[in-house]
C-alpha positions as CSV (number, residue, x, y, z in Angstrom):
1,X,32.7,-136.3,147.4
2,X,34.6,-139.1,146.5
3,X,37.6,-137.5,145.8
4,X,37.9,-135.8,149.0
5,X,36.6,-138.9,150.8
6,X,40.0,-140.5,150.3
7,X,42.2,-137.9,151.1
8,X,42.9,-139.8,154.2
9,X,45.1,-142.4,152.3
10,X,48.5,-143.1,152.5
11,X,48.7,-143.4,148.5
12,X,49.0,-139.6,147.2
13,X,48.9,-139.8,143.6
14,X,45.9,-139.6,141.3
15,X,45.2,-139.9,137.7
16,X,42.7,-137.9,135.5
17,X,41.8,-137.1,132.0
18,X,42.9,-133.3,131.0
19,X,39.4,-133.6,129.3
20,X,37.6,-134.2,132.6
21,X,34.8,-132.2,133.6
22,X,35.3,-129.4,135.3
23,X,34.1,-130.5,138.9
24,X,36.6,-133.6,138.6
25,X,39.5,-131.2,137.9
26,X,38.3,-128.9,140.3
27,X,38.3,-131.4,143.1
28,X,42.0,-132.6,141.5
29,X,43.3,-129.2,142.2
30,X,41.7,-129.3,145.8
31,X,43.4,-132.8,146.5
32,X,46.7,-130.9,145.2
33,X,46.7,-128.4,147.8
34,X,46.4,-130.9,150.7
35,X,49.8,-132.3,149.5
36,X,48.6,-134.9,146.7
37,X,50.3,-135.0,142.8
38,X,47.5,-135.4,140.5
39,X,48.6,-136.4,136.3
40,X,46.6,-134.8,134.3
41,X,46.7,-137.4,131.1
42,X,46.2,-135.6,127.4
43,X,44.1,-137.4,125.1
44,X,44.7,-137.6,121.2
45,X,43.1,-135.8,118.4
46,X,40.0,-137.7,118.6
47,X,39.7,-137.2,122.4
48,X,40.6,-140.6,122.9
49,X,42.8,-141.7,126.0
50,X,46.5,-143.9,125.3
51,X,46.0,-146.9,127.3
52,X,49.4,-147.5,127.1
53,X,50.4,-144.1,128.7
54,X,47.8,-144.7,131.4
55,X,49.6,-148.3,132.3
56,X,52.6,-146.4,132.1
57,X,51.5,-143.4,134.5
58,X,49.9,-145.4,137.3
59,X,52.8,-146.0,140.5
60,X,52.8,-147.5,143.5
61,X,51.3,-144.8,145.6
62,X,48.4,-144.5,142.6
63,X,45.6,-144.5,144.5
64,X,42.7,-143.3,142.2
65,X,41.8,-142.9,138.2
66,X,39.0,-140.4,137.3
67,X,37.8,-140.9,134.0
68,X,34.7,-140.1,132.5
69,X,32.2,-142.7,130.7
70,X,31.1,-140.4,127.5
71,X,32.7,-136.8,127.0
72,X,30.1,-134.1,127.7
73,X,31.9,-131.8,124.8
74,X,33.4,-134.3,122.2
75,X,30.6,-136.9,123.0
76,X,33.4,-139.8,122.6
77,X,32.8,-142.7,125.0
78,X,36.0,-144.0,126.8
79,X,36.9,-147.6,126.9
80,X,36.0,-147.7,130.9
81,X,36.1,-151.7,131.3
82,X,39.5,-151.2,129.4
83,X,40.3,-148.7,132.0
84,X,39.1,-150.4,134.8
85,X,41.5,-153.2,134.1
86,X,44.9,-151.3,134.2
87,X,43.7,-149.3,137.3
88,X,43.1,-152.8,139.1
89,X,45.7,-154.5,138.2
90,X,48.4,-151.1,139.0
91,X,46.0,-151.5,142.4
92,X,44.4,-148.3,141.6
93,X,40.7,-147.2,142.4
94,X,38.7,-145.9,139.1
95,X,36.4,-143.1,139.3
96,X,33.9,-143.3,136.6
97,X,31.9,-139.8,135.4
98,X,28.8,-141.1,133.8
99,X,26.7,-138.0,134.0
100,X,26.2,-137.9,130.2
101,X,25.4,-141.6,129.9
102,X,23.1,-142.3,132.1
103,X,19.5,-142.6,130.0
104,X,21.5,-142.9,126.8
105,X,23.2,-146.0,127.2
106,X,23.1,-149.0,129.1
107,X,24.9,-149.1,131.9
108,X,26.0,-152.3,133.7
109,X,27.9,-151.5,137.0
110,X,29.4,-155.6,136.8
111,X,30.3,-154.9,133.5
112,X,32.6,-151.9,133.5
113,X,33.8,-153.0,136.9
114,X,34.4,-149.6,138.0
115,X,34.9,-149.1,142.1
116,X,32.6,-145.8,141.9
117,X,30.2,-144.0,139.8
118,X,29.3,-140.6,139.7
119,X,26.5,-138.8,137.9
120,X,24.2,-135.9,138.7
121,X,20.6,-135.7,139.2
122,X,19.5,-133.7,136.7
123,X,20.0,-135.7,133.8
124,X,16.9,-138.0,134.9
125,X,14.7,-135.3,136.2
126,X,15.9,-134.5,139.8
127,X,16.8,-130.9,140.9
128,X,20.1,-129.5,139.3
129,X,23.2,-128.7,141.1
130,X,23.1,-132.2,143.0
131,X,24.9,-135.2,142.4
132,X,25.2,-138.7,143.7
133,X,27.6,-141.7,143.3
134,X,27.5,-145.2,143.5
135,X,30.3,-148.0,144.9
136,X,29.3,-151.1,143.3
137,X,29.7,-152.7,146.7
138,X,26.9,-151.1,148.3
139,X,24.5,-152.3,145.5
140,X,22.5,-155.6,145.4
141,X,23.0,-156.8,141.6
142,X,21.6,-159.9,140.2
């Protein structure tokens, strides 16, 4: 939803993870075909991102970064506030995939200063095949 909520922008490029999960690729390869370039980052051995290739990748016309918070496969948990910091300072949105942290880990939305959240219902007991996201913005935090 988030994804194809911004395809409206004038920046076309996006940033993900080639480790991402399957609906955030998915929705890369839809925001392809209506005209956007999407870079599809490898991780290394470990499954860990280069945060130095990431600063390196993101361009003017960046406009979003999807990373995930803890790998559903590899279970490795990605340096998101790290992230979040070379996404805002190339002036580029971050997309954060915490389906598989939510209930394990605490989760502080001012912490990992992320501009949305996405995670699905299921993990905490709603129906499956739903999802939801939050924008930091909308939520009143003490």
């Amino acid at each position: 939803m988030v994804l194809k909520g911004l395809q409206f922008s004038s920046k076309k490029h996006i940033i993900s993870i080639s480790t991402e999960h399957r609906a955030v690729l998915d929705s890369c390869a839809f925001m392809e075909r209506l005209g956007f370039e999407v870079s599809y980052l490898k991780v290394d051995t470990q499954g860990m991102l280069d945060l130095r290739l990431l600063k390196e990748s993101i361009r003017e016309d960046t406009l979003l970064i999807c990373t995930m918070l803890v790998n559903n496969e590899t279970g490795i948990i990605l340096p998101i506030k790290q992230i979040s910091e070379i996404a805002h300072q190339g002036h580029a949105l971050v997309l954060c995939d915490a389906t598989q942290a939510i209930g394990k880990m605490n989760i502080s939305l001012q912490h990992l200063d992320v501009d949305f959240m996405a995670f699905s219902a299921h993990k905490f007991y709603g129906p499956k095949g739903i999802g939801d996201y939050i924008s930091p913005v909308e939520l009143k935090i003490n």
